[in-house]
N, C-alpha and C positions, 0 to 999 in steps of 0.2 A: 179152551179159548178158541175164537173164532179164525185166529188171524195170531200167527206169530208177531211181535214186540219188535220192534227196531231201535235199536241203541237206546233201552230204556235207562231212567236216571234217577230224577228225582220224581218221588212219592208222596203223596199223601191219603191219610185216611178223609173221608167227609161225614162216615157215619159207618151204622155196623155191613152195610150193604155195598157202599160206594166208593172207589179209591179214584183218586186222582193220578195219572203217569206221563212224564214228561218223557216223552221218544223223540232221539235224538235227527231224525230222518234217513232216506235212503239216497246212496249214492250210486247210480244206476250204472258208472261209468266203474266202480271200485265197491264189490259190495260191502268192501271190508271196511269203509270208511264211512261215517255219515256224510252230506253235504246242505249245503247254506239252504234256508228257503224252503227244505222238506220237513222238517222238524212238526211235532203238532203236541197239543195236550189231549191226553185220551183219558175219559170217565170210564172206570168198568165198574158197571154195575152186575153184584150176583145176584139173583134169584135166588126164590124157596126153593128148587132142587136142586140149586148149587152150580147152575149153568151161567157162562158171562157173557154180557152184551158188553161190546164196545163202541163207542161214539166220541167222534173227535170233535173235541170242541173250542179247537182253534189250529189251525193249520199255515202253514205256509211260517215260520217263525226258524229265523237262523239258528240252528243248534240249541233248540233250550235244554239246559239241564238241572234248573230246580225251580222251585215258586216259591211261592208264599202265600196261606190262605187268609184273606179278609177275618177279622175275629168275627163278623156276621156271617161267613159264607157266602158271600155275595157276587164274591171277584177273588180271584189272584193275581199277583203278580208274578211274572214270569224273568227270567235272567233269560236271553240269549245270547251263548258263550262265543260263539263265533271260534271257538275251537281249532276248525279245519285251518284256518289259520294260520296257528300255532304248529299243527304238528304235520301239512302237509300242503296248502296252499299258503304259501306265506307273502304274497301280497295283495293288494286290493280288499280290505277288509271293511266291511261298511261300517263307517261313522255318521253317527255316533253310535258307540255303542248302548243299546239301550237294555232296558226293563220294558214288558208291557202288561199292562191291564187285561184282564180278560173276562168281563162277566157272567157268572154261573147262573143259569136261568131255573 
């Protein structure tokens, strides 16, 4: 891999080459914690010799930690758990909490 994984979570396959990974973000002040905002979806794509590209294709996203794939593969939808939260920032949490879209090009 090119790049070590951060709070990775929720997965999906997209085909025999492509996975989808929800990484939880970095918290620069606590590395041991994610934090809000850093979150991203990252595509790895293998190659024929079996090397991975990574490309993030949606960033800035509170804590996500799973999706949902469009049954066309078009889009996902994403959960962002806002987590930090619950188990260490426990107020100010942004509302609403949402789902978001994110279309796969």
């Amino acid at each position: 891999m090119p790049r070590p994984l951060f709070a990775p979570d929720g997965l999906k396959t997209l085909d025999k080459n492509k996975i989808l990974i929800a990484e939880g973000g970095i918290n620069r002040n606590d590395p041991n914690l994610a934090r809000a905002g850093t979150g991203q979806i990252t595509l790895v794509t293998i190659g024929d010799s079996g090397t991975a590209k990574l490309e993030a294709i949606a960033s800035g996203l509170d804590l996500p930690t799973t999706f949902v794939v469009e049954s066309n593969k078009k889009a996902i939808c994403v959960v962002e758990s806002q987590y930090d939260h619950l188990f260490k920032y426990k107020r100010n949490p942004h509302y609403p909490f949402r789902l978001t879209k994110v279309d796969l090009n």
